[in-house]
C-alpha positions in Angstrom: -33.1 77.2 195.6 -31.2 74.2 194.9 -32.4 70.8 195.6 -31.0 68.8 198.9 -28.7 66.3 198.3 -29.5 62.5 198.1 -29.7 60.6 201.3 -26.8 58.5 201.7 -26.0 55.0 204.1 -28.8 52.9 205.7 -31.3 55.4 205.5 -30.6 55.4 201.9 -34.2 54.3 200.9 -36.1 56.2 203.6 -37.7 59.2 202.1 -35.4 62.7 203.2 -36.7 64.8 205.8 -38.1 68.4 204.5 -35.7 71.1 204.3 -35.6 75.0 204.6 -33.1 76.1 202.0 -32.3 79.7 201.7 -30.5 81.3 198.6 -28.7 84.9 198.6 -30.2 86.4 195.5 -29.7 90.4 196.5 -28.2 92.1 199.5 -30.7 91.2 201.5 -33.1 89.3 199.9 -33.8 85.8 200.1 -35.3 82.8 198.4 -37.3 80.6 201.1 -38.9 77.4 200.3 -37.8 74.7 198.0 -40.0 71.9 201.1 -41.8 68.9 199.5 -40.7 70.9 195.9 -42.9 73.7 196.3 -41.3 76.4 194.1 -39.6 79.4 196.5 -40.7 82.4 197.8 -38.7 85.7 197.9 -38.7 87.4 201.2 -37.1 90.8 201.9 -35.4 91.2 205.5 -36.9 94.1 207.5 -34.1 96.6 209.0 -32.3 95.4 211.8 -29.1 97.2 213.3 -26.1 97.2 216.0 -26.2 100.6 217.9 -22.8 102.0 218.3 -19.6 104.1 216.8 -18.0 101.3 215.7 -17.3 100.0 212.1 -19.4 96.8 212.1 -22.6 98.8 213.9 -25.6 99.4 211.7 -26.6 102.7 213.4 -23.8 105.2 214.2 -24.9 106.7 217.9 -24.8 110.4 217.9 -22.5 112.3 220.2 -23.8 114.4 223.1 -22.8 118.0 221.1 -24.9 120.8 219.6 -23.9 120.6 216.1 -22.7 117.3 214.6 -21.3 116.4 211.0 -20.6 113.6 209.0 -19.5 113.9 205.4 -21.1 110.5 204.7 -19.0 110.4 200.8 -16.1 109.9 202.5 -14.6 106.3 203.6 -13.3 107.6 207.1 -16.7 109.7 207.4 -17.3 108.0 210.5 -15.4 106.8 213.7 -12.0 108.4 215.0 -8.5 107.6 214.2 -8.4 105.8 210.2 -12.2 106.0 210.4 -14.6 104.0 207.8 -17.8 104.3 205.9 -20.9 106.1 208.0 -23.7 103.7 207.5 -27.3 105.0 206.5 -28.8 105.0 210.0 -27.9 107.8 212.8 -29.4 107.5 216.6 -29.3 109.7 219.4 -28.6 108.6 222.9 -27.5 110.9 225.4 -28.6 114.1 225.1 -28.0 117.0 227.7 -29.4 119.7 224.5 -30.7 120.0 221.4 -28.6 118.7 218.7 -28.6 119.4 215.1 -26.9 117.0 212.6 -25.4 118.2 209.5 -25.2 115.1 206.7 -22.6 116.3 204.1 -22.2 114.5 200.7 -25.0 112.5 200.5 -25.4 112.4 196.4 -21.8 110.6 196.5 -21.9 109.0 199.5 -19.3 106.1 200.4 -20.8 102.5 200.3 -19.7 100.5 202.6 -19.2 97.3 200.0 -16.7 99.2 198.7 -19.0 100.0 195.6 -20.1 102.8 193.7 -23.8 104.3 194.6 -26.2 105.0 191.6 -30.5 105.8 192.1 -31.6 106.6 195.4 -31.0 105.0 198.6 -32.3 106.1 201.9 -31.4 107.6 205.5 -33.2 106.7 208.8 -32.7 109.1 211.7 -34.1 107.3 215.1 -34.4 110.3 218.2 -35.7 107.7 221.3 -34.4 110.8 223.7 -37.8 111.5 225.8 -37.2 115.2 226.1 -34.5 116.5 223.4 -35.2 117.4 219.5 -32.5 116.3 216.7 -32.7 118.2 213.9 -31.2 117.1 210.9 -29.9 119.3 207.7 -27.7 118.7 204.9 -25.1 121.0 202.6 -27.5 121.5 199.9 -29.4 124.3 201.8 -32.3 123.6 201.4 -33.7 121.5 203.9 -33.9 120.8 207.7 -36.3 118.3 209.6 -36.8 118.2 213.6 -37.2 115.0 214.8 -39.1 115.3 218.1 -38.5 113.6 221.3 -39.2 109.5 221.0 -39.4 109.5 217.4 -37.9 108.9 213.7 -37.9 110.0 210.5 -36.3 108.7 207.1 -35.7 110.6 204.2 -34.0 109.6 200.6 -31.0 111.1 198.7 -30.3 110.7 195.1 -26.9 110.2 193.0 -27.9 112.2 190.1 -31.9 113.2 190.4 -32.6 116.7 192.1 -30.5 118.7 193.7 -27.1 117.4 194.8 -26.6 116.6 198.4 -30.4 117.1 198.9 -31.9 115.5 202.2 -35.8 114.4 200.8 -37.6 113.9 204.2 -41.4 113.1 204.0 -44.0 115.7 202.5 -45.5 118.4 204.5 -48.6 118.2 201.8 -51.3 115.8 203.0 -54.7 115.9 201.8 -56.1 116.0 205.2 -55.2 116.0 209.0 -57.3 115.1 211.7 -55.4 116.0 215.8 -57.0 114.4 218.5 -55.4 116.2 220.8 -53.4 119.5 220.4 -50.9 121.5 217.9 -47.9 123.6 218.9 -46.6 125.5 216.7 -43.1 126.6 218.1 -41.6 128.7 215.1 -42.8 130.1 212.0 -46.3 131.1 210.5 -49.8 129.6 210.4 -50.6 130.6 206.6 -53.8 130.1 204.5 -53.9 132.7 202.7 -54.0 130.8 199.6 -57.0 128.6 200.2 -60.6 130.3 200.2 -61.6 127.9 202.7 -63.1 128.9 206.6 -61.1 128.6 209.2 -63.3 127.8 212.4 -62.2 127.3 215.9 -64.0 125.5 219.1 -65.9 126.8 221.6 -63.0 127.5 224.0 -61.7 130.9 224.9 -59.3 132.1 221.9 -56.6 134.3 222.9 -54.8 136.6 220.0 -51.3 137.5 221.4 -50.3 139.6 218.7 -52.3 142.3 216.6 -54.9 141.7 214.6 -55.5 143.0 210.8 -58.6 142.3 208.9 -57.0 143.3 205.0 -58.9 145.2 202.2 -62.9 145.7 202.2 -63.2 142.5 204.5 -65.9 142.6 207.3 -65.8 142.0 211.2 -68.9 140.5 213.0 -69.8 139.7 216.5 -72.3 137.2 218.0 -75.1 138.6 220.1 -73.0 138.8 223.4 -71.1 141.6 224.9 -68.6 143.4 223.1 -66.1 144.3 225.3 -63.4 147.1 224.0 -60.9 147.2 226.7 -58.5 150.1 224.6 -58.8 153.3 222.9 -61.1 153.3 220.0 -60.5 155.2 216.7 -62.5 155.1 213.7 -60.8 156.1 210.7 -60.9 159.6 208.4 -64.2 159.7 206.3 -65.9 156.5 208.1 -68.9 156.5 209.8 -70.0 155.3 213.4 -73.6 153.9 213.0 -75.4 152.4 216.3 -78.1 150.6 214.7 -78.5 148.6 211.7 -81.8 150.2 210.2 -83.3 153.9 211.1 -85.5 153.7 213.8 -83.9 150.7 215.5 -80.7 151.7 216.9 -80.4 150.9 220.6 -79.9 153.4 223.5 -76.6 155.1 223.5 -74.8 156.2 227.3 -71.7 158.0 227.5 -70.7 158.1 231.0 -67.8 160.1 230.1 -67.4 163.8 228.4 -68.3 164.1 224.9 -66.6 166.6 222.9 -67.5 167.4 219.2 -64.7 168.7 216.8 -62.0 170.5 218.1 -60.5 173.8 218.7 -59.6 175.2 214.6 -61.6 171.8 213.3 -65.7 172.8 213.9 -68.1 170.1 213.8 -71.7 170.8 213.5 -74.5 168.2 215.7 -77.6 167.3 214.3 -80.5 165.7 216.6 -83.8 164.4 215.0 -85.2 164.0 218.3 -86.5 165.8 221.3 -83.2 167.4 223.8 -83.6 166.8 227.2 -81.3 167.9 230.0 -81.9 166.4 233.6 -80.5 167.7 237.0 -78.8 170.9 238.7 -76.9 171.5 235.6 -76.3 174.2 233.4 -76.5 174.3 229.9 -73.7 177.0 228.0 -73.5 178.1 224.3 -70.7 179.9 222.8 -70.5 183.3 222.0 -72.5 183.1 218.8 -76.1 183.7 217.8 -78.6 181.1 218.9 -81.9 180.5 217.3 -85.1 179.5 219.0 -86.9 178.4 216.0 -90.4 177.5 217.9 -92.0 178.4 221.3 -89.9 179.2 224.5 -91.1 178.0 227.8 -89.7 179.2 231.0 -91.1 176.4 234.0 -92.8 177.8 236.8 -90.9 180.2 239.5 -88.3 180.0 237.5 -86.5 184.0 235.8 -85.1 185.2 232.7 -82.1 187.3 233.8 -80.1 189.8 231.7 -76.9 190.3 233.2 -75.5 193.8 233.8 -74.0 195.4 231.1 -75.5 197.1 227.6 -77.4 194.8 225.8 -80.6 195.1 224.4 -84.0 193.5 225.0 -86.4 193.7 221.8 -89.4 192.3 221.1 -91.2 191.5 218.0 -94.5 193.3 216.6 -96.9 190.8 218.5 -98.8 191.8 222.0 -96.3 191.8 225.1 -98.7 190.9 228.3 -96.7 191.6 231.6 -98.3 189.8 234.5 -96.2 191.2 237.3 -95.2 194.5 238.6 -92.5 196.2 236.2 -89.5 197.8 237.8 
């Protein structure tokens, strides 16, 4: 900064009065200092902006339509009639939808100095609306950023790096993220597939509102509690049903419906390491094949051995037949 003049008239002699002096050194920074001939500081203005369509307003306001353009590398991008430069800050501010804004041109975008852009520069999108989302895209294709209600975003274009006309918003990679509260997810996938970390949930009720595929050899467990399976059950060809984790162990089995074995053309054969027992007034049916008795037949007390009519045969074997009753 340059020095202040000399004091002039009766003062003359007095010592001058400190002064702030400010020098213009680049768009919008500043050299402050220069008091008591300290050397001067460089400060950089934070962004500050006019809200409104006009050509001296910082922000352009957004109008109240479902899609919205500006090809921002024209000089009469903006504004209506002869137009002018769109600066590099769009807002929302009535909103009776969604809107989605489309910023066209951004590699070659007009300056509003009347000068030609070279590097990068950036775009800040500001949605204060309390209820509506903007969503903002570009002509490149490739990208599109929703701006929730009561919030803003940024995001950087460049004249010759990347791709042309390519909105860069902020990075969806972070190392880590830690909610407090909750996460909707309102389109698209939940995919991590490609990291070989657990996923774990709380202890609240989770509710799956769409199928559910366990891929390849991978395994499904339960906790302790009840297992509850509220739909038809199949267990595919060639797999086996096991109750019990160990021989021996496996708990008590009830079947309060029917229990049907194989099928009519498809014969299955039962096995049963165990003692049969049948309880009740009910009846007990074999098919129309041989059955073997392979150890000793009791019949309980007052109760008959009946051959129905017809032409079978009754023989015994070689051993003594003892007939305690009167023979008809």
């Amino acid at each position: 900064a340059r020095a202040a003049p000399a004091a002039e008239g009766p003062d003359a002699g007095a010592a001058a009065e400190p002064s702030l002096k400010l020098q213009e050194v680049d768009d919008m920074f500043f050299d402050v200092g220069g008091e008591d001939g300290k050397p001067a500081e460089r400060r950089k203005l934070s962004f500050m902006a006019t809200v409104g369509t006009g050509s001296t307003n910082g922000c352009y306001t957004i109008t109240d339509s479902a899609t919205v353009g500006f090809t921002v590398s024209s000089a009469t991008g903006c504004g209506s009639g002869s137009g002018f430069p769109c600066p590099d800050c769009f807002v929302t501010s009535t909103m009776s939808q969604d809107i989605t804004l489309t910023i066209t041109g951004c590699s070659s975008a007009s300056w509003l100095r009347s000068q030609t852009r070279t590097g990068v520069w950036q775009y800040t999108f500001v949605n204060p609306h309390a209820s509506q989302t903007l969503t903002v895209t570009d002509n490149s294709g490739g990208t599109t950023f929703n701006i929730a209600p009561g919030s803003y975003t940024q995001a950087y274009c460049a004249s010759a790096l990347g791709t042309t006309d390519r909105l860069y918003f902020p990075s969806y990679r972070i190392p880590t993220l830690t909610v407090d509260s909750a996460i909707t997810l309102s389109a698209g996938a939940f995919d991590m597939s490609s990291s070989s970390g657990a996923f774990s949930t709380g202890t609240g009720t989770n509710t799956l509102n769409g199928n559910t595929v366990i891929s390849g050899s991978k395994t499904f467990a339960t906790g302790t509690g009840t297992v509850s399976l509220n739909g038809a059950t199949t267990v595919a060809d060639s797999t086996a049903f096991t109750v019990g984790a160990n021989a021996g162990s496996g708990g008590t089995t009830t079947l309060y419906g029917n229990l049907v074995v194989g099928a009519s053309g498809n014969a299955a054969s039962t096995t049963l390491h165990g003692a049969f027992s049948q309880s009740g007034a009910y009846t007990f049916g074999t098919g129309t094949g041989v059955v073997s008795l392979n150890g000793d037949v009791e019949v309980a007390a007052g109760m008959d051995i009946a051959m129905l009519t017809g032409t079978g045969t009754f023989t015994t074997g070689t051993g003594a037949i003892t007939l305690n009753g009167d023979t008809t």
